[in-house]
N, C-alpha and C positions, 0 to 999 in steps of 0.2 A: 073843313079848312085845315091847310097842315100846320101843322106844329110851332113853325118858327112866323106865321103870321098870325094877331090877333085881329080879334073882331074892333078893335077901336085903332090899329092902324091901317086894316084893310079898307082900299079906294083912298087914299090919303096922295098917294102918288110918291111914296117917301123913297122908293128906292127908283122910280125916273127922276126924282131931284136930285137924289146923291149922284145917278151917272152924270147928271146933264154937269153939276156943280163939276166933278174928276174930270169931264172931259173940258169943261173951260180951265180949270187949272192946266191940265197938257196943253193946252192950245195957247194958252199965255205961255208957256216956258218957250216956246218954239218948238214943239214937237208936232208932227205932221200923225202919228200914227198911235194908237193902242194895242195893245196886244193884253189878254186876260184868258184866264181858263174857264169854263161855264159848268156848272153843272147840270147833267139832264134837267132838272126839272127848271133851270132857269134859262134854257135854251129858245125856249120862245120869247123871253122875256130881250135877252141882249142882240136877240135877230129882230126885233122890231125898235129896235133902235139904231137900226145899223149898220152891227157887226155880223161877220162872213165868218163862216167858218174855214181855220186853215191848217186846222189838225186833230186828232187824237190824241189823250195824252191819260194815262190810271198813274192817279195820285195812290201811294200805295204809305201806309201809316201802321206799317205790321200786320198785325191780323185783320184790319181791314183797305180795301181795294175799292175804290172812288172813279170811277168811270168819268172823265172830261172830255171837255171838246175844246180847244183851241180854238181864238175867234178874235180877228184882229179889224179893226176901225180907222180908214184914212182922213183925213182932214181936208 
């Protein structure tokens, strides 16, 4: 299991609550769209919820280089 999930929040469904909760907060403000960056390994995670991919994009933080994907969510 990787690192940033533990065995007693894994299958809890914590981070499709937190999207579904962010994307009702946009959808009340009156925004029509999301746009977020993904990382590799969460890239399956925000395409089955939805979001398209609609770019590349390396987060770069000095000596390290974070490889993204652009992926944005219509309403």
């Amino acid at each position: 299991m990787p690192h940033w999930r533990t065995q007693k929040a894994s299958g809890k469904r914590i981070g499709s609550k937190l999207i579904e909760l962010v994307e009702k907060l946009i959808k009340k403000e009156g925004h029509s769209k999301v746009t977020l960056d993904s990382t590799l390994t969460a890239l399956k995670f925000y395409t089955s919820k939805g979001y398209i991919k609609t770019g590349d994009k390396i987060h770069d933080r000095g000596k390290v280089s974070l490889p993204c994907i652009t992926m944005s969510k219509y309403f």
